[in-house]
N, C-alpha and C positions, 0 to 999 in steps of 0.2 A: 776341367774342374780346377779349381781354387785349390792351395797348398792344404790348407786349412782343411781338410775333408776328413771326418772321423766315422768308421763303422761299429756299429751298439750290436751287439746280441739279444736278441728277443727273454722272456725269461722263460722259464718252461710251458709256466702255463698259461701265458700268451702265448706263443709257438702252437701248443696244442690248438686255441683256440682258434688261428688262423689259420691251422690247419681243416679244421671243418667249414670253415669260414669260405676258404680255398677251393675245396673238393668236392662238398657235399651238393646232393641236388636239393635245388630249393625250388617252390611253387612260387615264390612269389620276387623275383631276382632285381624286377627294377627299380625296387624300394633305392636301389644304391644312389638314384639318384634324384630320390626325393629327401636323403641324406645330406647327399653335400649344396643342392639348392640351398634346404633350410639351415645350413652351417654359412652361407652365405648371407641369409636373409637374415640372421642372429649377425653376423659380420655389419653387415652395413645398418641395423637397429644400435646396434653399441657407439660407432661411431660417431652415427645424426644425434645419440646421446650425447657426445663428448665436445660436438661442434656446438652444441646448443645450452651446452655450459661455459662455454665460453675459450675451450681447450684448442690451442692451435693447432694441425695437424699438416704432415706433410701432404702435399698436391692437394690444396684445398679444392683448384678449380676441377675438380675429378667428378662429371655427373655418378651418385649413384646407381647403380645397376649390375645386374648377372646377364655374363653372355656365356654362349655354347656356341662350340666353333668345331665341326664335324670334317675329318679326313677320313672317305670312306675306304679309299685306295689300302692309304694305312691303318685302315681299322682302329682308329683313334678317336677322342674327345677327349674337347678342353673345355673346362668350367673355372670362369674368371669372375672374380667379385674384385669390386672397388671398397673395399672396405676395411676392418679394421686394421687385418695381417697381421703376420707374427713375428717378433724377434727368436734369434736363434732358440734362448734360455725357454721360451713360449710351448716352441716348435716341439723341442722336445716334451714337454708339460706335459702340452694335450695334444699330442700324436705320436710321441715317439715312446711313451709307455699309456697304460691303460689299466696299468695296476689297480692305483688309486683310485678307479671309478666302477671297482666292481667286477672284473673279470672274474675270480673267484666263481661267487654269486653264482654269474654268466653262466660258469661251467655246469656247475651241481643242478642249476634250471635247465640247462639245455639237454642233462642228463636220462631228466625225467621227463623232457617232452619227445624221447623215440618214438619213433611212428613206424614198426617194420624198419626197423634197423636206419629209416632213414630222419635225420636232425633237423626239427623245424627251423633250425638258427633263422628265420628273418622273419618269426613271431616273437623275436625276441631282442635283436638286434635294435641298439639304441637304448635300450630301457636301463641300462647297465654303463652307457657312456663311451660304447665301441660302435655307432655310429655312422665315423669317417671309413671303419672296417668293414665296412657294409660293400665298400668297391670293389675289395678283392674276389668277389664272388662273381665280377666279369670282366678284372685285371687281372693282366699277367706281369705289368708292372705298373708302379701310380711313381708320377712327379709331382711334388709341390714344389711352388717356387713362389714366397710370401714375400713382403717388405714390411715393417711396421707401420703403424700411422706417427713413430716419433719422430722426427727432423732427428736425420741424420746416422739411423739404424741402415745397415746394408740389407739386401736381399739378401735372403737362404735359400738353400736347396733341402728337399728331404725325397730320398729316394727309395724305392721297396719292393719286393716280387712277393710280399706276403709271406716268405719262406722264415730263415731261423735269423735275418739280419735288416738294419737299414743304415742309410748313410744319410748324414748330415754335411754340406760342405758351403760355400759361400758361393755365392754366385760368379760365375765367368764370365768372362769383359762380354761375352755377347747379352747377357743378362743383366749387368752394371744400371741397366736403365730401366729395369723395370718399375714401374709406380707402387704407388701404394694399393695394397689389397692381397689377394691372392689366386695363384695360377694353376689347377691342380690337370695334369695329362695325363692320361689313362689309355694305354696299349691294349687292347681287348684280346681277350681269349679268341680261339678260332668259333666255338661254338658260341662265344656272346657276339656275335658281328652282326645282330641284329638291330642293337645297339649304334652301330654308325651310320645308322640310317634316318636325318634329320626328322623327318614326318617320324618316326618311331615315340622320336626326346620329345618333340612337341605334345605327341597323344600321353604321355606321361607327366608332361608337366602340367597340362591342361587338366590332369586328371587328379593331380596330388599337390600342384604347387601354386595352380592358376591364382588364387585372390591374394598372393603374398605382395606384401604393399615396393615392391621394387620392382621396375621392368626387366623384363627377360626377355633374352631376346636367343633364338637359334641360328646361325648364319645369317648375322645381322638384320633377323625379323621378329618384330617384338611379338612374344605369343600371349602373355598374359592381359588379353587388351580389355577384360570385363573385369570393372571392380567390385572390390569386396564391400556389396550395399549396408550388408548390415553395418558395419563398419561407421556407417555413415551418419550424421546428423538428421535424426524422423524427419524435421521443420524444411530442410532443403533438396529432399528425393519428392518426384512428381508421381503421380500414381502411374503413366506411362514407365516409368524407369522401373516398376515394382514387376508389372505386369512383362516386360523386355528380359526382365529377373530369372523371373518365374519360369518362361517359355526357356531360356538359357539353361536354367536347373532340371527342369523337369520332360523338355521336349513336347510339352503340350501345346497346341496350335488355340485352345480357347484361354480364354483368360482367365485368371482364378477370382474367385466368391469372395472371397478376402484374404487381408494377410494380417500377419501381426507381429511388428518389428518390437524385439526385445532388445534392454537392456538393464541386465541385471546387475547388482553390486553384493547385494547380501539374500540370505545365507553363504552364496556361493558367487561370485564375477563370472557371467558369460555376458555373450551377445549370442542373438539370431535372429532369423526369420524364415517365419513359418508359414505357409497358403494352406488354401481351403480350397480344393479344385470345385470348379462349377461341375463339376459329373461325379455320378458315382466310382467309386475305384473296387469294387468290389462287385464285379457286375460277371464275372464269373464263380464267385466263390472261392477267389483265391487269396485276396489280400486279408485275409482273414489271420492270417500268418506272413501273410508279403508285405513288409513294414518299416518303419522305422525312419530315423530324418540322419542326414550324416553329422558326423562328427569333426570338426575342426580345432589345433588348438592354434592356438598364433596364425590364422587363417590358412594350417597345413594340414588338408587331408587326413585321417586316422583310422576313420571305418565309415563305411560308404554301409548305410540304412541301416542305423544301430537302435536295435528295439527298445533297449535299457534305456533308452532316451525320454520315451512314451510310454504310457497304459496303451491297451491292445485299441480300446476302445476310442482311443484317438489316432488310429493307424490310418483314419482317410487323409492325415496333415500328410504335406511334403514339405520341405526346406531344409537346415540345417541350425548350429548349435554350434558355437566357437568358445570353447574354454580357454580361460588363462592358468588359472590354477595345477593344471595337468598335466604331466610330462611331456615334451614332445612326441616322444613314442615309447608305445603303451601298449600291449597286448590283449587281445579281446577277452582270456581268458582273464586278464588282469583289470579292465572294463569294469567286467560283469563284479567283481568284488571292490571297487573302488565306490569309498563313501563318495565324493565329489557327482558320480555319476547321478548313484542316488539325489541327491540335494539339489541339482538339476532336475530331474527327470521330475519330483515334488514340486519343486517350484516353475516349471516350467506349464502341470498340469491345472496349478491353480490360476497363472497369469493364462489360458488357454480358456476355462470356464468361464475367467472374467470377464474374457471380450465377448466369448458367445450371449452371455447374460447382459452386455451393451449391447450387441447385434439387435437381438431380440428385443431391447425395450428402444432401441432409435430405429429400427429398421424391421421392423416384424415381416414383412414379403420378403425378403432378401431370409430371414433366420429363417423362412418358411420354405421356402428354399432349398438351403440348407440341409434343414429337416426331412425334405422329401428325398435329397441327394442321398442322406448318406445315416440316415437316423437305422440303418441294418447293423452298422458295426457302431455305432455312439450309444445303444443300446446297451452295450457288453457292461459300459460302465455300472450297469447295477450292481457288480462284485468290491468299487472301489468305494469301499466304507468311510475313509476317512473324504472323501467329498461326497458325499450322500445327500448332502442339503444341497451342495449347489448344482449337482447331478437330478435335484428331483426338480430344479426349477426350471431346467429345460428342456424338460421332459413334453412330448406334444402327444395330443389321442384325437380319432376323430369321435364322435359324442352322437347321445341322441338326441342332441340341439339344432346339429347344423342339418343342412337342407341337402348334402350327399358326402361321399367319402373322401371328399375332397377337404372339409371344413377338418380345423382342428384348434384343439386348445389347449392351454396349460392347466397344473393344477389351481394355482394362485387364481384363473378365470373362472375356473369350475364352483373353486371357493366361492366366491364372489358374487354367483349366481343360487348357491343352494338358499331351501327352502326356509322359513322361520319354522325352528323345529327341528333341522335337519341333522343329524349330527355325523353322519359318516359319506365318503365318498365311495360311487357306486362302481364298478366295473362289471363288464359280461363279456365272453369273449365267444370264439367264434369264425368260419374261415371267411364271410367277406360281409360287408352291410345289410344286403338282402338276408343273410341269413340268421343275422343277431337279431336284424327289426323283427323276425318272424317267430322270434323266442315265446316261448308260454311265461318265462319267467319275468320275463319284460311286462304280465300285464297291469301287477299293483303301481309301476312303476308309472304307466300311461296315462293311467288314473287320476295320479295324483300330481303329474307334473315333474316328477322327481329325474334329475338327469343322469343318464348314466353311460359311461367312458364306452367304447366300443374296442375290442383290445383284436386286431387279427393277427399280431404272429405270438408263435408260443412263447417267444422270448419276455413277451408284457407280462405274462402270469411269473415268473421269476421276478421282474420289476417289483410288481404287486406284494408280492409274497415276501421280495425283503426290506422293499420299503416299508411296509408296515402301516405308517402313517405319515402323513403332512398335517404341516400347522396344527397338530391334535386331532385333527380329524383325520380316522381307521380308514383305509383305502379295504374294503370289504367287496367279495363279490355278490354281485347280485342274487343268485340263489340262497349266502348266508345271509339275508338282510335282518334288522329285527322287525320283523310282519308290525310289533305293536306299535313300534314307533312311526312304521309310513302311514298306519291305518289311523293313527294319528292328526294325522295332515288333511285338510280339508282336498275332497275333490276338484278337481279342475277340468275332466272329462265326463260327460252324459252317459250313463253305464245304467243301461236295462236293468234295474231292477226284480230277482225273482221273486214270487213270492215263499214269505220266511216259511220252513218248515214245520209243524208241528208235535208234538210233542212223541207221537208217534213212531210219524218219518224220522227224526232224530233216533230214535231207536232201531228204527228200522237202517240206517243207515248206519250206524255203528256195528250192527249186524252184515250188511253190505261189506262195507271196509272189513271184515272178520274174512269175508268171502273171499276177499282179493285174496287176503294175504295166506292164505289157507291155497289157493290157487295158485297164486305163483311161488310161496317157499323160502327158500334160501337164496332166489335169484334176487331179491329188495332185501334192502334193512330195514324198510319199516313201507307201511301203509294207514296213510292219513289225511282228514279232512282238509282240504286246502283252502288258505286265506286270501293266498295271491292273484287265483287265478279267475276271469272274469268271462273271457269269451273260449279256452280249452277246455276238455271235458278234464285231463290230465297233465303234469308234466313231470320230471323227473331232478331231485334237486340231490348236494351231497348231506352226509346227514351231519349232525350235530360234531364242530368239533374237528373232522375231516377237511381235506384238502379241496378246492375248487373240482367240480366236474372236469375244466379244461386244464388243470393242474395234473390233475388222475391221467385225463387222457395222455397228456405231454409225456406221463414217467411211463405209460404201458409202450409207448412208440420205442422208450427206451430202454424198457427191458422187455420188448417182444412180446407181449402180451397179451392176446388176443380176444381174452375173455371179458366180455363185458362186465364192469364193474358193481357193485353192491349199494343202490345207491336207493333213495326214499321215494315210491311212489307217493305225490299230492294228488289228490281226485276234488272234482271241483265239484262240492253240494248244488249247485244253482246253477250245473249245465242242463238241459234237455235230455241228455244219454241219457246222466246220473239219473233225473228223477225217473225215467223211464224203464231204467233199472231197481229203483227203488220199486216199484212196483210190480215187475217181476219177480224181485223177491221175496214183497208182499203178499204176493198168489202162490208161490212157490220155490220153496230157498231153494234145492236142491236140481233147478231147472236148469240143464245143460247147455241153454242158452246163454247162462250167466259167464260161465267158463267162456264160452267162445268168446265172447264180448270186452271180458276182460284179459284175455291173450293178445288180442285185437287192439286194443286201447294201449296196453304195454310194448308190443312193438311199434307200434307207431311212435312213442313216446322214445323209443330205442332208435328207430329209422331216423328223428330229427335232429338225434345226439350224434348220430352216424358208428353206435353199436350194433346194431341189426344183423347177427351175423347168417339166418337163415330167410332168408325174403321169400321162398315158396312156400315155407309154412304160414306166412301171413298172406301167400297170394291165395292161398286154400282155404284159409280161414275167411279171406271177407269173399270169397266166393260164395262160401255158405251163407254168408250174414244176407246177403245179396238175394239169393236164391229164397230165403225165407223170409225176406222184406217183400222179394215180388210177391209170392204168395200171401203173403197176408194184405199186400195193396188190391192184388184182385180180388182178393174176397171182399175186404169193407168195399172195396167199389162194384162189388157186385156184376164182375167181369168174366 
């Protein structure tokens, strides 16, 4: 060493620090040298600043770059930057104290993040400006050996085992030549000697440091050879290069559905880019909470699938999100309360809507697509209120327009197509096609033409329920319809005709409906003449005011509930049963054929809603119906 060599005393409470720093077990260790990368990659950013102002600097012809130089024997690493370097007065600044940047702080946070006696210190390291001290966590002893970028500053040395001292001294004739930048050597602990094992440094650079805009190279092999696209000008990336991207990020062998390269300035400065995988991601029911795009700032690693990123309901995107604004390192805990994050995660949600709602009107197969991939979790979004409009317009249903389950439409088409007259949009839900088309409640609707959404998972009836409305017109379910306004509308389907009742029958059937509901009790809320219905004798609708039938159903699934619900028998004046009944009761109110027939007619009405909770009292019941059908068929036939 140089004459000139001075030793500094740590102050106390850097000592302490260093000492947890030193000793403590950490889960996450290799940060140390996603640390001094990016103190490198800040090194040679400052100086392409100072060249490109016009500032001479010493060894101009110096390519920028970070190299790593692995001695496994000696359980060593060197990490050399060309870059700004420091003077002695420097050296000291920002390394040889840490005062001024927070250790205090550091301590009283690290206090309260114990976990079982054990110090998360490197969920925290960096945030506070101790950073460089991230190494001692797998040195036993660190050399720097910097030179300025000024013409004619000497190298320094700074020296340190992390304990209670460091040395400062001038460099020795075998160091006299070192160039400009800085040389930092790290002696590893016995247990970090995982660490001088070159494939180790790479799978960690690759992992935290890979898109920083300077090459790196590990024993003279440059690792970081995929650039940082987003980065890059939209007008001169190929869609091969996005799609090469993608597979890089994500490990996906297909190519993605789209992507969508950001670059934001205001409310908040980022860049990303984001894909739309061609498959669903959620095909076991897991990414339902498996989520999130990573985090970058200065294009270094931060947190890998951070949810604060995105609403749940865009959890099928992958890519990433590169802030400027943001500290370099940042705590997840400290993430999650960071406005920045938010005002991202907003504006990133609405420039997201906006392509889809481009996809959809230049590319409707391809949003179609889309829609069939992954409209399980794009669904969720009906919770995110503040885009509820642009949420409703990409909303898809298959309909009873199209010609199988396959077809589907927006609301804005449904619009577009209703009746003169019409004022609300219809939905009926249901578990698949065949089984909605086969609804009783569907028959005013047949009639007259009127369209209505086909909803099969439960998730649509929430949709419904808080969207409320589009463009003014009630997204209403189909059992709540107002009867007077479809009856309204001119026919469009050939509908048999009965003939009208009389003044009689009408009494007599007011007496009938008396019967039911005397019959069945407290199991209906009500029993009433039906307007709807054309070719059922009965169906079952919710009553006045109440939630959808398939609302009801969704909440008993949820609170276990097994008891079939309270809901309004319709009975159809101008079925065959009904009038047939009518005159049974015409001959005889009190004729225990009436009961039968109307237990009969209400399970059935229960079996189609898939309430039915005793099937052999209805297989007893039309056994009887059966049994005295046949008998009275051989008698009028004289058999």
């Amino acid at each position: 060493m140089a004459e000139k060599a001075t030793t500094h005393e740590f102050k106390a409470e850097i000592s302490q620090l260093l000492e947890i720093i030193t000793h403590s077990i950490y889960t996450n260790r290799e940060i140390f040298l996603r640390e001094l990368v990016s103190n490198a990659s800040d090194a040679l950013e400052k100086l392409r600043f100072l060249q490109s102002s016009g500032e001479a600097v010493a060894d101009p012809e110096l390519a920028p770059g970070i190299s790593l130089a692995v001695d496994t024997n000696a359980k060593a690493v060197t990490v050399t930057d060309t870059g700004l370097g420091m003077t002695r007065d420097e050296l000291v600044a920002n390394i040889g104290t840490i005062a001024h940047s927070g250790s205090a702080e550091f301590m009283a946070r690290l206090a309260k993040e114990k976990n079982g006696g054990e110090a998360k210190a490197d969920s925290l390291i960096g945030r506070f400006g101790v950073g460089f001290y991230a190494v001692f966590m797998v040195a036993k002893e660190v050399t720097v050996a910097t030179r300025s970028w000024q013409e004619g500053e000497e190298a320094v040395l700074w020296t340190s085992d992390g304990t209670g001292s460091y040395t400062i001294a001038e460099a020795p004739e075998s160091e006299e030549k070192l160039p400009r930048g800085t040389r930092i050597t790290i002696r590893l602990k016995d247990e970090a000697a995982e660490y001088a094992d070159p494939e180790r440094l790479k799978e960690i650079i690759r992992r935290h440091s890979n898109f920083l805009a300077f090459p790196i190279s590990v024993d003279g092999e440059r690792v970081n050879t995929t650039p940082a696209l987003w980065r890059e000008p939209k007008f001169s990336i190929k869609q091969e290069q996005y799609d090469e991207f993608y597979s890089f990020l994500t490990y996906d062998s297909q190519k993605p559905l789209d992507h969508l390269h950001l670059a934001v300035d205001a409310p908040v400065q980022f860049t990303g880019l984001v894909f739309t995988p061609d498959h669903a991601t959620d095909t076991l029911g897991l990414a339902a909470e498996q989520y999130g795009l990573d985090l970058y700032v200065r294009r270094v690693l931060i947190s890998r699938s951070l949810k604060d990123l995105i609403p749940q309901y865009l959890g099928f995107l992958r890519g990433l999100v590169d802030a400027e604004d943001l500290p370099l390192n940042i705590s997840r805990e400290t993430l999650q309360e960071n406005l920045l994050i938010a005002k991202i995660k907003n504006t990133l949600t609405k420039q997201v809507l906006a392509r889809l709602k481009a996809l959809a009107s230049e590319d409707p197969e391809k949003y179609a697509a889309f829609w069939r991939r992954h409209n399980k979790m794009f669904k969720l979004g009906y919770t995110d209120y503040a885009n509820r409009e642009a949420f409703a317009e990409l909303l898809r249903f298959n309909a009873s327009s199209h010609e199988d389950a396959k077809g589907l439409t927006s609301l804005a088409e449904y619009v577009g197509r209703m009746k003169d007259g019409q004022k609300a949009i219809y939905a009926i839900s249901g578990p698949s096609r065949e089984a909605v088309r086969l609804s009783a409640r569907l028959e005013i609707f047949k009639r007259k033409g009127v369209e209505v959404l086909y909803l099969y998972d439960p998730i649509d009836e929430f949709i419904l329920d808080t969207l409320r409305a589009y463009q003014e017109h009630k997204l209403v379910p189909a059992e709540q319809a107002d009867i007077a306004e479809l009856e309204a509308l001119p026919d469009v389907a050939e509908v048999k005709q009965a003939e009208e009742l009389n003044e009689a029958q009408k009494t007599a059937l007011d007496g009938l409906v008396g019967v039911f509901k005397a019959c069945l009790g407290e199991r209906v809320a009500d029993v009433r003449a039906s307007r709807r219905l054309s070719d059922s004798p009965v169906c079952l609708v919710s009553p006045e005011g109440a939630m959808s039938t398939g609302m009801e159903k969704i909440m008993k699934v949820i609170t276990k509930d097994t008891t079939p619900p309270k809901l309004v028998l319709e009975v159809n004046p101008d079925h065959a049963i009904t009038r047939n009944l009518l005159k049974v009761y015409g001959a005889s109110p009190d004729d225990p054929f009436l009961a039968l027939s109307i237990e009969n007619l209400f399970d059935a009405a229960l079996l189609l809603d898939g309430y039915l909770s005793d099937p052999h009292a209805l297989t007893s019941r039309t056994t009887k119906l059966l049994d005295q059908a046949a008998a009275w068929y051989a008698e009028i036939k004289k058999l």
